[in-house]
LUMPA-942245 format. One line per field, with one value per residue (C-alpha): residue number from 0; x, y, z; residue in one letter. Coordinates in Angstrom, 2 decimals. Layout:
% LUMPA-942245
k: [NUM	...]
X: [X	...]
Y: [Y	...]
Z: [Z	...]
r: [A	...]
//
This chain:
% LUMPA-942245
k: [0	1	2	3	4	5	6	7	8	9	10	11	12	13	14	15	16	17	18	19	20	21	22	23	24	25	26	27	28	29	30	31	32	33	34	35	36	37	38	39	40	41	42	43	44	45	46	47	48	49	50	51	52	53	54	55	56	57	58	59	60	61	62	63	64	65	66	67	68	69	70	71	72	73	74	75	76	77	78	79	80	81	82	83	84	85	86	87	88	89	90	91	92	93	94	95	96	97	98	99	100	101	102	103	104	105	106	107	108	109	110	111	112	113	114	115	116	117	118	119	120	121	122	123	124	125	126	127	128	129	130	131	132	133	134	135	136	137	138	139	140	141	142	143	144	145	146	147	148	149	150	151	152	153	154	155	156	157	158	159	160	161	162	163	164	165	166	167	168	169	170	171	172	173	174	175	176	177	178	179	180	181	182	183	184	185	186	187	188	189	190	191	192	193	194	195	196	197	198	199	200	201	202	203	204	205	206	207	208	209	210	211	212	213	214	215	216	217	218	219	220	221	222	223	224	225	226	227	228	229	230	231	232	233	234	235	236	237	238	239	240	241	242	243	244	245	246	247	248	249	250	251	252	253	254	255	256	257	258	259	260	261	262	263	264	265	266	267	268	269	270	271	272	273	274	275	276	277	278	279	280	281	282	283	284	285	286	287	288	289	290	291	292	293	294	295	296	297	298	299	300	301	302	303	304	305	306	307	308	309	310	311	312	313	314	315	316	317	318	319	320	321	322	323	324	325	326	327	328	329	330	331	332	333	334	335	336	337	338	339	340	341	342	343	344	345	346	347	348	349	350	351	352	353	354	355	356	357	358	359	360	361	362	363	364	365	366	367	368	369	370	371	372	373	374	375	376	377	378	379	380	381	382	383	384	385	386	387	388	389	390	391	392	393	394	395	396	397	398	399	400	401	402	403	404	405	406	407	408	409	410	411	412	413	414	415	416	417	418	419	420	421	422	423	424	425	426	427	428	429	430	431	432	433	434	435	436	437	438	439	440	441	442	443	444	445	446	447	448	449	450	451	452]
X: [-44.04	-43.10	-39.46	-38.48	-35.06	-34.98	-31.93	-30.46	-27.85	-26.09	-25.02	-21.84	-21.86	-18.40	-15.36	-13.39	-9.83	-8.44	-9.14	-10.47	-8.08	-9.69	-8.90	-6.09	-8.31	-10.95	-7.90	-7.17	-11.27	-11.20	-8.46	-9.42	-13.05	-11.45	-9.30	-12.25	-14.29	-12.34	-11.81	-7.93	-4.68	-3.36	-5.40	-3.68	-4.84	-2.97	-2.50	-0.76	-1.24	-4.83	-6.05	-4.77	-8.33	-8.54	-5.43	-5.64	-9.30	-7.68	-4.23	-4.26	-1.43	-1.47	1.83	3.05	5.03	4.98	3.11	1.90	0.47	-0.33	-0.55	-2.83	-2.03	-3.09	-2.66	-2.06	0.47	-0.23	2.92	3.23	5.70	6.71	9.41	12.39	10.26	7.32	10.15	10.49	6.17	4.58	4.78	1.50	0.00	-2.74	-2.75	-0.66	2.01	2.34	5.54	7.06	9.25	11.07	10.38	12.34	10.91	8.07	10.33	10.26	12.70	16.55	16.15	18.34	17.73	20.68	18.93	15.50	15.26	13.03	9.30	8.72	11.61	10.36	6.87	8.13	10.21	6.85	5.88	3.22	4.38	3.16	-0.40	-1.48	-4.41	-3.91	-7.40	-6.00	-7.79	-7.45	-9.07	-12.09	-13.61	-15.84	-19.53	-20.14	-21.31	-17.69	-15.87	-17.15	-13.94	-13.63	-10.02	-11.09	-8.65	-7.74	-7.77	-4.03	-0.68	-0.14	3.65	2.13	-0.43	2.41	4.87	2.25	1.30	4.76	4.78	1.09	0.28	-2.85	-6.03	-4.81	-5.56	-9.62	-10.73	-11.33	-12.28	-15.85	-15.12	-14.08	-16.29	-19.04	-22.12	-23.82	-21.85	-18.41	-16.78	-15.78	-20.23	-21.04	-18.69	-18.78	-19.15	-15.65	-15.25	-18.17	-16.47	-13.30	-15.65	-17.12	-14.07	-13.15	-16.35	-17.31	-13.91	-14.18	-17.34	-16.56	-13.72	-16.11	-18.35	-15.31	-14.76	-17.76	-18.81	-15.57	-16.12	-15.65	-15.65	-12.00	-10.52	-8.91	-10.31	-6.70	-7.82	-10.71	-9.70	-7.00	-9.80	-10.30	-8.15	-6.36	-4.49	-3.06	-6.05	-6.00	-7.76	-10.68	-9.83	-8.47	-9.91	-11.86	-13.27	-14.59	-15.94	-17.26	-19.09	-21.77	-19.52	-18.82	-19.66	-18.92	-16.16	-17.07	-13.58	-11.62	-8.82	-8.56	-6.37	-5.91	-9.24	-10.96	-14.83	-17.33	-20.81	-23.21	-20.46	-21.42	-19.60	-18.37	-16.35	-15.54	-13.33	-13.08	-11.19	-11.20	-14.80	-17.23	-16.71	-18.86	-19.78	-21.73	-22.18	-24.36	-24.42	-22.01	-24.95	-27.28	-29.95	-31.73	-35.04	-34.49	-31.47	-33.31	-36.58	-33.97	-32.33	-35.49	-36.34	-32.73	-33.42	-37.09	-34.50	-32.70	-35.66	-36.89	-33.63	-33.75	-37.70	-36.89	-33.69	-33.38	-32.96	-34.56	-35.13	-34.37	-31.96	-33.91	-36.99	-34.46	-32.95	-36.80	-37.88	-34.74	-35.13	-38.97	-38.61	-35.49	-37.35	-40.75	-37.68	-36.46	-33.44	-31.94	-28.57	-25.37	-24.37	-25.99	-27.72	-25.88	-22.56	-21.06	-17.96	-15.28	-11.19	-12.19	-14.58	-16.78	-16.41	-19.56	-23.26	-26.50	-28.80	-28.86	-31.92	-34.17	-31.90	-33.71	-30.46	-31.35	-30.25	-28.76	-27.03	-23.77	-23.84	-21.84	-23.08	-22.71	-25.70	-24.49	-26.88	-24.99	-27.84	-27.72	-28.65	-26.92	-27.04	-23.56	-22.61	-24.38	-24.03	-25.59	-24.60	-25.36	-23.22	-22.90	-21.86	-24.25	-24.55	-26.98	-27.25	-30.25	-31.15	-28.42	-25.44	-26.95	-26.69	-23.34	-22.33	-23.65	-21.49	-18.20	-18.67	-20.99	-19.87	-20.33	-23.84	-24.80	-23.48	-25.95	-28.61	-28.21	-28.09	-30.99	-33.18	-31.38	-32.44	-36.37	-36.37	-34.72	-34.44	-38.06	-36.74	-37.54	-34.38	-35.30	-33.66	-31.63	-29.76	-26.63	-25.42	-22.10	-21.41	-21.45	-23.11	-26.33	-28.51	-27.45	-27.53	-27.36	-27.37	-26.14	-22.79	-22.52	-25.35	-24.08	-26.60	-29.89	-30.45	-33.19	-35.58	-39.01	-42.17]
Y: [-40.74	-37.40	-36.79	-33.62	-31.99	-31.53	-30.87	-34.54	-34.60	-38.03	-39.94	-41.38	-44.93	-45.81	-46.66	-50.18	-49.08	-53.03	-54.12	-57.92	-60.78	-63.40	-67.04	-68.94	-72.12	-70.07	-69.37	-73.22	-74.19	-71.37	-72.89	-76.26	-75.56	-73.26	-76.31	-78.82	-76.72	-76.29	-80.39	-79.71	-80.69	-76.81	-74.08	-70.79	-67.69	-64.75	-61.24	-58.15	-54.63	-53.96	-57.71	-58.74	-59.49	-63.32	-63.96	-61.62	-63.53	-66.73	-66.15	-62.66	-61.52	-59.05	-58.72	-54.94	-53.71	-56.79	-59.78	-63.57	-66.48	-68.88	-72.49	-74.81	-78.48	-82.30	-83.33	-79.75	-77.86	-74.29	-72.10	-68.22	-67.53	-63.76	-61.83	-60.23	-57.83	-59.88	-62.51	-60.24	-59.71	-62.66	-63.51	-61.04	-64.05	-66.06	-69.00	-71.71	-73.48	-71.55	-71.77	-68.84	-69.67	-66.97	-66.39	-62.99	-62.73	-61.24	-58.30	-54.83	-54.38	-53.91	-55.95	-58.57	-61.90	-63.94	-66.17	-67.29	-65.53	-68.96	-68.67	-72.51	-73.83	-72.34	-74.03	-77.09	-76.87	-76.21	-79.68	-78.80	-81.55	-82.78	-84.36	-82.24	-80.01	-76.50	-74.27	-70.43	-67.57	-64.23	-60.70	-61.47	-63.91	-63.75	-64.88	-67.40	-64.36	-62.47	-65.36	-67.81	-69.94	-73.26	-72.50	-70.18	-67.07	-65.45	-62.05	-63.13	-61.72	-64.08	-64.60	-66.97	-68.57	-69.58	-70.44	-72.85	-73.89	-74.86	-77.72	-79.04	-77.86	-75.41	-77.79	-78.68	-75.23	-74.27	-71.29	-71.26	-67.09	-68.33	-70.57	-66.89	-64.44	-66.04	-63.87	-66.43	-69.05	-68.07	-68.29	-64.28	-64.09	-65.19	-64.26	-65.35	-63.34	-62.61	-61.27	-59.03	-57.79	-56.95	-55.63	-52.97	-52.02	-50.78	-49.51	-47.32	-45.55	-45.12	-43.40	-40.90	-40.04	-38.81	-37.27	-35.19	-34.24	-32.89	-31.14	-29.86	-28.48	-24.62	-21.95	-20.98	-25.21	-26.02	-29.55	-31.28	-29.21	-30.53	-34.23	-33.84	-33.56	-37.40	-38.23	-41.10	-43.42	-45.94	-48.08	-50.73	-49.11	-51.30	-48.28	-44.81	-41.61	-39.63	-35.57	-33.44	-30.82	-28.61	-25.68	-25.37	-25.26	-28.91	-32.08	-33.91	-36.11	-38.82	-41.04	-37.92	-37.10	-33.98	-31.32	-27.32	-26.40	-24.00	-24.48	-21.81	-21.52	-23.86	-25.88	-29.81	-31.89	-35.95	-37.42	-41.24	-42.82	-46.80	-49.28	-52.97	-53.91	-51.06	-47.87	-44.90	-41.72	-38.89	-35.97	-32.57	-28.93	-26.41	-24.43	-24.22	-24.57	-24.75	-25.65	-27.33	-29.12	-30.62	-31.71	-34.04	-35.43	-36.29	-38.00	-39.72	-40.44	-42.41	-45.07	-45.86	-46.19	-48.25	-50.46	-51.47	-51.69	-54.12	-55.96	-58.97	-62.60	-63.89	-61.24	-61.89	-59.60	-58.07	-57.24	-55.20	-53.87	-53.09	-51.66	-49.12	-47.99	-48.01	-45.26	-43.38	-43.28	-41.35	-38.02	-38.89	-40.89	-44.09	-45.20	-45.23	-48.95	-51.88	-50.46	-52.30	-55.33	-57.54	-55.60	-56.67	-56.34	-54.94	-52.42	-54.43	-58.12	-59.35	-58.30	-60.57	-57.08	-56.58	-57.10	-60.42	-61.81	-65.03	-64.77	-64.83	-62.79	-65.05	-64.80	-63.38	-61.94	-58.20	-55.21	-51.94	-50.09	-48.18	-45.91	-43.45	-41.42	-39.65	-38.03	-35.07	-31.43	-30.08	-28.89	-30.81	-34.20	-36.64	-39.75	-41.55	-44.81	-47.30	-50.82	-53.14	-57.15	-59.48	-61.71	-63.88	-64.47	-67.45	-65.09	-62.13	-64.33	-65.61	-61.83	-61.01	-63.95	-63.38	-59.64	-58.34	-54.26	-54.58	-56.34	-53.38	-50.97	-52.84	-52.44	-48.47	-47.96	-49.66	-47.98	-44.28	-44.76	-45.31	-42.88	-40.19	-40.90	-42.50	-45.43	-48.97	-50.97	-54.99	-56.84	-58.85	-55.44	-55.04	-51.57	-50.77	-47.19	-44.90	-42.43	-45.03	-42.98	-39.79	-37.81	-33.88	-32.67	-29.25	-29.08	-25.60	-27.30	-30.80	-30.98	-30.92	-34.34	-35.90	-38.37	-39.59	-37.79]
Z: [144.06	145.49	146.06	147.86	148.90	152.63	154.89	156.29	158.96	157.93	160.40	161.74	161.28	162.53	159.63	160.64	161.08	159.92	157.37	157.82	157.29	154.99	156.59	155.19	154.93	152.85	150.43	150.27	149.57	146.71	145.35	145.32	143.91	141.13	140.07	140.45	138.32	135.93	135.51	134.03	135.35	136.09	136.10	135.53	136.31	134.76	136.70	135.89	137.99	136.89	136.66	139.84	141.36	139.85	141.81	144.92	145.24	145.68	147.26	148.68	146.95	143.76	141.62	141.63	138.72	136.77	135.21	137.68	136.96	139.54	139.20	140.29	140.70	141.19	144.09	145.98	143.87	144.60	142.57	142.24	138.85	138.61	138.03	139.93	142.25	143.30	144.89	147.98	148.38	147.89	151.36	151.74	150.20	152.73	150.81	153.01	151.54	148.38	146.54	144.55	141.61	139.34	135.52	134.75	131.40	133.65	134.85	133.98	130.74	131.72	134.71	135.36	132.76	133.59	136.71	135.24	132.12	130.21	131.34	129.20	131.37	134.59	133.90	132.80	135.96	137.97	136.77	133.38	131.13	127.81	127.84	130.70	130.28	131.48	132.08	131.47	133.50	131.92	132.89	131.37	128.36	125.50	124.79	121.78	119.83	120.28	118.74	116.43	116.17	117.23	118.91	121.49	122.54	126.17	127.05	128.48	126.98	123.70	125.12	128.30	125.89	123.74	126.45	127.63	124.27	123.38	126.26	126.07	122.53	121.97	121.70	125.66	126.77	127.60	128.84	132.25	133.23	133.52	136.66	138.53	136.39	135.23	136.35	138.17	139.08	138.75	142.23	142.85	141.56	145.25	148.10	152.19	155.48	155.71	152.14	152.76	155.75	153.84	151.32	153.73	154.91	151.45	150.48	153.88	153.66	149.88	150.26	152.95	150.83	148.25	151.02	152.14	148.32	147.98	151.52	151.60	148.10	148.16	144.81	143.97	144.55	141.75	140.58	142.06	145.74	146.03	144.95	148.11	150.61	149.86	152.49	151.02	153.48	151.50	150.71	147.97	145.03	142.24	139.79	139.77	141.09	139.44	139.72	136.74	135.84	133.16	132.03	129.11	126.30	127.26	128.74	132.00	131.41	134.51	134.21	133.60	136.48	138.91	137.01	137.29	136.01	139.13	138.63	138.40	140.03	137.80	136.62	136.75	138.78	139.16	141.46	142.21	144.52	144.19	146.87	147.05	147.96	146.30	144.54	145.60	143.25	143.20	140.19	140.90	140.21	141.89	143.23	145.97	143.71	140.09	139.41	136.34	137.20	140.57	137.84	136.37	140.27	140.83	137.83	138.59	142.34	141.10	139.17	142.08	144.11	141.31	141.63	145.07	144.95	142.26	143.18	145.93	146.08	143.29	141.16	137.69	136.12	133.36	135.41	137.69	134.35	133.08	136.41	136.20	132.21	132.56	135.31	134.12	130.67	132.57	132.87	129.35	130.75	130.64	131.98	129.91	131.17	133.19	136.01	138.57	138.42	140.17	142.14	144.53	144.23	140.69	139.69	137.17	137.04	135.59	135.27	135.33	135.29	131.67	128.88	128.80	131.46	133.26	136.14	139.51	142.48	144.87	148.60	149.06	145.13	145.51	143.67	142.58	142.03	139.34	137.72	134.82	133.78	130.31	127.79	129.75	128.51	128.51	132.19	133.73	134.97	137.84	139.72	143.16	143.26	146.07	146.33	147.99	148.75	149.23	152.17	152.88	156.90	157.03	155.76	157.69	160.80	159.75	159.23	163.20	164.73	162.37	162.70	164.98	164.50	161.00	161.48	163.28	160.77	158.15	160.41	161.32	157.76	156.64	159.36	158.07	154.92	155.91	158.72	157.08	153.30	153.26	151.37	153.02	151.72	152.22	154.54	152.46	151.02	152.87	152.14	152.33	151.82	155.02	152.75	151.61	148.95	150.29	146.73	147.72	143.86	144.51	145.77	147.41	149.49	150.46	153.66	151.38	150.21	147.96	149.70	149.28	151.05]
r: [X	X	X	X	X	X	X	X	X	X	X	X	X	X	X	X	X	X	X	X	X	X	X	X	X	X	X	X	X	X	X	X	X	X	X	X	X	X	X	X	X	X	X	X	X	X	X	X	X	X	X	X	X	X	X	X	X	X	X	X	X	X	X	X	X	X	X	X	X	X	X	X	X	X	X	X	X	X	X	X	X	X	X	X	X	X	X	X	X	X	X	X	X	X	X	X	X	X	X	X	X	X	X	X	X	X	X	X	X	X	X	X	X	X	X	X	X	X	X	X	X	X	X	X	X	X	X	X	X	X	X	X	X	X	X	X	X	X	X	X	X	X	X	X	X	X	X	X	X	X	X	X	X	X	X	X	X	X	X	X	X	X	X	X	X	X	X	X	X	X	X	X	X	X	X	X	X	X	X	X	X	X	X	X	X	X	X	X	X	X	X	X	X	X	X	X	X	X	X	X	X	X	X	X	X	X	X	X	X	X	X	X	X	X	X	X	X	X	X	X	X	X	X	X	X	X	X	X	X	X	X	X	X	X	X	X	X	X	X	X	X	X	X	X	X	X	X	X	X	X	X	X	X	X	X	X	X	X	X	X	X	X	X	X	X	X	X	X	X	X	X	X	X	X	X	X	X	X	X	X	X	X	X	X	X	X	X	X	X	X	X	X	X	X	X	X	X	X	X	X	X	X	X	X	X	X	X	X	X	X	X	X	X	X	X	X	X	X	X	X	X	X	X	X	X	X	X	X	X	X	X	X	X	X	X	X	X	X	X	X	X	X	X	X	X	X	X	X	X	X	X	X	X	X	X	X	X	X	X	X	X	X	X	X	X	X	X	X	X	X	X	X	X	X	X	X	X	X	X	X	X	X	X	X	X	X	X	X	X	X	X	X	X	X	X	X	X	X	X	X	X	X	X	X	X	X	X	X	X	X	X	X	X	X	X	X	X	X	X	X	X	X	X	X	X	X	X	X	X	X	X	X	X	X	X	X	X	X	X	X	X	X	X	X	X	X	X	X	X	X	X	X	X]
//
């Protein structure tokens, strides 16, 4: 496989300006198969400022500030509990007919108590009563292997878990994360034409944010400069932003933030930028060009040809996982984490692509190809990451009715990336950045891009 750098104009595709509303009666199905699933009386799902995705998936609102847990009923009940600041913005919520009650104890310290300040009364108020079973969603669960105890544990605040406990007593609590997050068939694992759609809103404007990072870049920016030329608008963010760099006396710190630091020619550099829907990322040299740093792109750029060669509906996850290391490993790489998860209103939910894995790529799952190549000599550092979904011909139809801009965003896309990057990306690929495997690894010459002869 010969891979080349070669100028590439890259084309406007066309960023949605709204973002797409996700139907109020989708809401009410999620919420009704989460509870069925889960075969308990309640099912709570905790959320708190970074794990808000559990409950934004199924309600559309996200607490700010503070700690929620929403309650789900027989027959119907559907109950936001949060504290004094969430009262006033719950109403963002699309879920119909969702009440919100008050439990101050999830306030911010030193705000007022003296209203709601029992979070057991408030539930018992809500209606959980002795003898009901209660399935708890947390930010994420363990595997059998991680906890060998018969009583399992939640990766939820021990003060809800307790509050709970104290009205329908511990051994009436399961674990119920894997009915969102499960890798396969957890509900967020395979998403509809109208999540997609919000998806892509997220991910096209997260990735020309990184584009104008790093065509904009220019020697003299201080790190925090050249983060600005982002242009943020408010979007909701899946993580925070990220730009590094360093010289040889160091390495590439990927999750670090901007700060003062002004970069030199030859320095390496990382940048990520991450909203609801897909986080996009890209890592090069500040140079026009160096042999032996452009050896190792291309040795980079053959594993993520190798992943979308491998992936689609019905791949198994390790022979996308063996695909990737087998080729990365040809340039003495491999990559520092899964090559490719499950994404969405967070970063990382889940990931069937790992070693030995028998899980099948199905319809509608969301990913992002995420590719983390290393070992790394100091200085340097590379990265081309893009969020992606898959969509056999019923969804892709779906997609063309519901949506039929977006459909033709897919489309242009797809056929940029054979034209131009000489990469035939199957049809049932949906690729959601507006920069699609666009990986220019010299910054100080952002129109170059690797692609295959």
């Amino acid at each position: 496989m010969t891979i080349s750098l070669r100028t590439i104009d890259i084309p406007d595709f066309g960023i949605p300006v709204e973002r797409p509303a996700i139907p109020a009666a989708t809401y009410e199905a999620r919420c009704a198969n989460a509870l069925e699933r889960a075969d308990t009386d309640w099912l709570a799902v905790y959320a708190d400022r970074e794990h808000a995705a559990n409950i934004a998936f199924l309600t559309g609102f996200e607490p700010r500030f503070e700690e929620a847990i929403l309650l789900l009923g027989k027959p119907g009940q559907r109950i936001v509990v949060t504290g004094n600041e969430n009262l006033g913005y719950t109403p963002v919520a699309g879920l119909p007919a969702l009440i919100t009650m008050l439990a101050q104890s999830l306030s911010l310290m030193a705000q007022d108590r003296t209203q709601k300040p029992d979070l057991v009364a408030v539930l018992r108020e809500a209606g959980v009563a002795p003898g009901d079973s209660v399935g708890l969603v947390g930010w994420k669960y363990l595997e059998r292997e991680e906890w060998p105890a018969q009583r399992p544990t939640f990766f939820v605040p021990a003060f809800i878990v307790d509050a709970i406990a104290s009205i329908v007593s511990a051994s009436s609590i399961t674990d119920a994360t894997p009915v969102l997050m499960h890798q396969t068939n957890g509900l967020r694992a395979v998403v509809d034409a109208d999540q997609i759609a919000e998806a892509e809103w997220g991910a096209a404007r997260s990735s020309m944010a990184v584009w104008r990072i790093l065509s904009g870049f220019t020697l003299g920016d201080t790190e925090l400069m050249a983060a600005s030329r982002m242009g943020y608008a408010g979007e909701p963010m899946n993580c925070h932003p990220m730009l590094a760099t360093n010289d040889a006396s160091g390495q590439v710190i990927g999750l670090r933030s901007p700060t003062a630091r002004v970069p030199k020619r030859n320095d390496g550099a990382t940048t990520a930028v991450g909203y609801w829907g897909g986080l996009t990322a890209r890592g090069g040299l500040i140079a026009e060009h160096d042999d032996a740093f452009l050896d190792v792109a291309k040795a980079y750029f053959r594993g993520l040809i190798a992943w979308y060669e491998a992936a689609g509906i019905g791949a198994e996850g390790g022979a996308i996982h063996e695909a990737v290391i087998s080729t990365l490993a040809r340039g003495k790489l491999r990559p520092a984490l899964n090559p490719g998860h499950l994404v969405g209103l967070d970063e990382w939910m889940n990931s069937p692509i790992r070693p030995g894995s028998s899980e099948r790529i199905v319809s509608g799952m969301p990913f992002q190809v995420d590719i983390i190549p290393v070992p790394m000599p100091d200085g340097w550092t590379l990265n081309s990451e893009d969020p992606v979904t898959f969509a056999d011909a019923g969804l892709r139809a779906e997609i063309a009715q519901r949506h039929p801009a977006l459909s033709q965003r897919f489309e242009t896309r797809r056929r940029f990336v054979a034209e131009r990057i000489g990469i035939t990306v199957k049809e049932d690929i949906l690729l959601l950045s507006a920069i699609p495997l666009c990986l220019p690894p010299f910054w100080l010459a952002s129109g170059k891009l690797l692609g295959r002869d």
